[in-house]
N, C-alpha and C positions, 0 to 999 in steps of 0.2 A: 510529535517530538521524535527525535533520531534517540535513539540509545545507543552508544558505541559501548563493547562491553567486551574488557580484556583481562583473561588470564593469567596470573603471572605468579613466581618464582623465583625468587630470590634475582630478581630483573633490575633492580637498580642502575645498573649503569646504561643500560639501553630505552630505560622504559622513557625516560624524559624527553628523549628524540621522536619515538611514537607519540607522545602524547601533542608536543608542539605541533607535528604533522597533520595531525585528526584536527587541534583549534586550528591549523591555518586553513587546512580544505574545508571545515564548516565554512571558518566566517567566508568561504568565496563562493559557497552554495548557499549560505544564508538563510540556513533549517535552526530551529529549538531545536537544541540538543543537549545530552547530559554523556558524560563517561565516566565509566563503573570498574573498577581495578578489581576482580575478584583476588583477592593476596592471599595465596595458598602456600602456608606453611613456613613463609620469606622468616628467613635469619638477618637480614641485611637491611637497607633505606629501601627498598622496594615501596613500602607503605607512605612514609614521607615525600618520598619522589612524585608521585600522583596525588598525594593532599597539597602537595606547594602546586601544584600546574592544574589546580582547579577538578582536580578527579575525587569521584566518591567512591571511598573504600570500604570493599566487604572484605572480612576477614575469614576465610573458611581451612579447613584441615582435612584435607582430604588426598592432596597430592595423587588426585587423575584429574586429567584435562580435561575429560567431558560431564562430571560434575561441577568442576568450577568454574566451567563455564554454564552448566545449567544455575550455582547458583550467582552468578551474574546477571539471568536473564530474569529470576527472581526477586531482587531488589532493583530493575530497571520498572521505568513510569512509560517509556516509548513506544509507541505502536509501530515503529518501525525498531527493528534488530540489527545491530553489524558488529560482527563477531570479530576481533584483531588481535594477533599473534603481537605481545609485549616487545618485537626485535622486529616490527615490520612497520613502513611505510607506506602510509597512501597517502594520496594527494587528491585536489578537488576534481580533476578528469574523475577517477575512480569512481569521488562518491557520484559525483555530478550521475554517471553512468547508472550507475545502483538504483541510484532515486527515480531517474527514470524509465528503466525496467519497470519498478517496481508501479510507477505510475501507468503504464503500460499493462498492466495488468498482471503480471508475474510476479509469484509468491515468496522468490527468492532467487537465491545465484552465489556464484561464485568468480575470481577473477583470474588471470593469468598471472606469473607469479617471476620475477629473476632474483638471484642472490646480490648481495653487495660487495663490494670488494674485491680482491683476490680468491679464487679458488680455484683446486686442480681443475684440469681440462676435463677431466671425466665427470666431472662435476655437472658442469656445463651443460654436456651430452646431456649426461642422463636426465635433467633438468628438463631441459625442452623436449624428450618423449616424454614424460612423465606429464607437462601441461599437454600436451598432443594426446596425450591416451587419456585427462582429463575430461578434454574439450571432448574428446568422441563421445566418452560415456559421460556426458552432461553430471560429472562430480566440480565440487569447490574443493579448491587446494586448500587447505586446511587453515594457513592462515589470513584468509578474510571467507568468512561467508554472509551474508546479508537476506532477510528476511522479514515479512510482516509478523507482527506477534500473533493475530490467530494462527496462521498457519504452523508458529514454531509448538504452539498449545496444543494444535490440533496433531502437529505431530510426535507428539510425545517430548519434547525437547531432543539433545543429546542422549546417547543411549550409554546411559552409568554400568555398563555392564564391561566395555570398551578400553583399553587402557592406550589404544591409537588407533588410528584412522577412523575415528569419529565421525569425523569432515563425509566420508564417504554413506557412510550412514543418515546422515542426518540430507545427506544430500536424498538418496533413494527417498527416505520419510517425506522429505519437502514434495517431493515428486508425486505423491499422493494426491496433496490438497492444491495442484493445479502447476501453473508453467517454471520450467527453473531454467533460469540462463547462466551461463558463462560469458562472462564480458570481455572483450578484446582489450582492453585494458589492464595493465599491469602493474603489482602492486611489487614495494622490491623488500624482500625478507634477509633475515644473515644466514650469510653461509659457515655462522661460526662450526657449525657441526661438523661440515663436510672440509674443513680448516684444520680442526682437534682432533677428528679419527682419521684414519689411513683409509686406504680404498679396500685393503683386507679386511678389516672388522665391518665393515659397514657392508661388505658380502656377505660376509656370516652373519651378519642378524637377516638379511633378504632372504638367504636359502632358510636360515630356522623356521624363518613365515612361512615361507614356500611349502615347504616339507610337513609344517605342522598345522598350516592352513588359518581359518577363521579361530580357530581355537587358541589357537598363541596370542590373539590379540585381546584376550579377555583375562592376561596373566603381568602381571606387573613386571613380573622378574622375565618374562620372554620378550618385552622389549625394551629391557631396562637401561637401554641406548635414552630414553626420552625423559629416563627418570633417575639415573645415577647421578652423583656429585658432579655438575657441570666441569668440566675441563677450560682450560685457557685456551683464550682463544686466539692464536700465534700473532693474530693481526691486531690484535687490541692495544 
């Protein structure tokens, strides 16, 4: 069984579109599969949204990403894992791809990644280096990573220490217990982010990192771009 197993936050108006995505690319790969909404902390339909489209909901408080995704992977039954960002799309290339890695022999991966929509040009740019320095340093863009469950057990899951770039972590971890790919295949995520901040704020939290290194990413409030009161998203 596939376990598809999503994150989410007060995500209701986006999660319904992921969710149809994930049934349509099952039923054309045509795996036993279950998907698991981890619902962290949601004020909103978040929870309703995925119990009407056949998803099973955990309900956790923790508001960090990489606990609630570990406890997603906790009430999942699948011996295969595929981690999916609540505002991202994949389609049956994707999984089709994943599965066969993974039958291949590879413990896990990650895939190439574009935004939807409109978004600034620099946007763009920085996008495609950012999958480019991915692919070099064999990391998963954060939102899809996929994996077999020993190996996710074996590596410790998500590192709850982490308040972002998890993804990168968990990618080195996987790389322990044997081969990690990056798929040529792309999954298309929203650029509501890079839509709601200016290209000034979203330089100042990169230099913050920069400046204060591995350590800022273990502080809530040093990237609380991921965790403040979502902003509107011009395009919505």
């Amino acid at each position: 069984m596939i376990s598809y197993i999503i994150p989410a936050h007060n995500e209701e108006r986006l999660l319904s579109a992921t969710l149809r995505a994930l049934h349509a690319a099952n039923a054309a790969v045509g795996e036993l599969y279950e998907i698991i909404v981890a619902d962290d902390s949601s004020v909103d339909g978040t929870a309703a949204a995925a119990a009407s489209l056949g998803a099973r909901v955990v309900h956790v408080m923790h508001r960090q990403i990489a606990a609630t995704r570990n406890a997603g992977a906790k009430a999942a039954h699948g011996d295969r894992f595929v981690f999916v960002d609540a505002d991202t799309l994949v389609d049956a290339t994707v999984i089709g791809a994943a599965l066969q890695a993974l039958r291949d022999g590879a413990v896990g991966g990650g895939a190439a990644a574009r935004f939807d929509g409109r978004v600034p040009p620099y946007a763009r740019i920085l996008l495609v280096a950012v999958v480019w320095l991915f692919r070099i340093c064999g990391w998963a863009t954060g939102c899809f990573v996929f994996c077999t469950r020993p190996a996710f057990e074996a590596a410790g899951g998500f590192d709850e220490t982490l308040y972002a770039s998890e993804e990168i972590a968990i990618s080195a971890a996987l790389k322990q217990q044997g081969r990690f790919v990056v798929l040529r295949q792309t999954v298309t995520t929203s650029g509501r982010r890079v839509r709601a901040y200016s290209a000034w704020e979203l330089l100042r939290v990169a230099c913050r990192l920069a400046i204060r290194g591995p350590s800022a990413l273990r502080s809530r409030r040093e990237v609380e771009i991921w965790y403040e009161k979502r902003r509107r998203d011009p395009d919505a």
